[in-house]
C-alpha positions in Angstrom: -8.3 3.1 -5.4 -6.4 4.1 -2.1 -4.3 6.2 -1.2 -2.0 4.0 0.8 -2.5 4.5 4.5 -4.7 1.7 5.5 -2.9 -1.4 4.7 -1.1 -1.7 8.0 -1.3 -5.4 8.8 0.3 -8.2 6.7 -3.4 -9.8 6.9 -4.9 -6.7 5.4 -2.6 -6.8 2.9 -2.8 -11.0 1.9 -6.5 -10.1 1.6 -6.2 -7.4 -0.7 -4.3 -9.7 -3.1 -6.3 -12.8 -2.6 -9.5 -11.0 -4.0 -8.5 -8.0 -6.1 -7.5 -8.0 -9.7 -6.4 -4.7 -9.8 -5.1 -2.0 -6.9 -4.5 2.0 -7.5 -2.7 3.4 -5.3 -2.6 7.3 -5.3 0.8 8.4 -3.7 0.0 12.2 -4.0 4.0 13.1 -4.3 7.1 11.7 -5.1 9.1 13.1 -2.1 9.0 12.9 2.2 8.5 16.3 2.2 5.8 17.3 -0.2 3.9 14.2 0.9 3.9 15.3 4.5 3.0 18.6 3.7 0.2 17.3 1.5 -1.2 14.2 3.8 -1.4 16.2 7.0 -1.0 13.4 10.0 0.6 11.4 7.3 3.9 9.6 7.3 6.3 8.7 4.3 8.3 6.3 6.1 4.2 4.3 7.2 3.5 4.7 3.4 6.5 2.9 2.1 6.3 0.3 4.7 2.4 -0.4 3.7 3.2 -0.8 0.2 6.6 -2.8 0.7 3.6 -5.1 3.1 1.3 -5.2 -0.2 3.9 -6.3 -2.5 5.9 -9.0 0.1 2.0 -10.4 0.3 1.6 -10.0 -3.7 4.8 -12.2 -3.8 4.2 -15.1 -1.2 0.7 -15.5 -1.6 0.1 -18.7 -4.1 -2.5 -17.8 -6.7 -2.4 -14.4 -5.9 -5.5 -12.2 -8.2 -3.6 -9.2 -7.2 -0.5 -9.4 -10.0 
């Protein structure tokens, strides 16, 4: 489980899907503003872009666990 934030290189990310089966990510709102206000020092716009990472990885890694 994470909650997002930590998956800011494209090599963390092709990792994460090499060797996990599963991944839950824990978003904590469903707007920029409540999320901001929730995850103090936290930035929607660095979220989206981490999971957008995860899933381009997810997609172009062959034999990928992480489906």
């Amino acid at each position: 489980m994470t909650n997002g934030t930590r998956i800011k290189t494209g090599e963390a990310a092709e990792t994460m899907v090499r060797c996990l089966e599963s991944l839950e990510i824990s978003v904590d709102a469903a707007t920029k503003q409540t999320y901001e206000r929730i995850r103090l020092g936290s930035r929607w716009g660095a979220l989206r872009a981490n999971l957008e990472r995860l899933d381009r990885a997810r997609k172009s890694t062959p034999g990928a666990a992480l489906q």
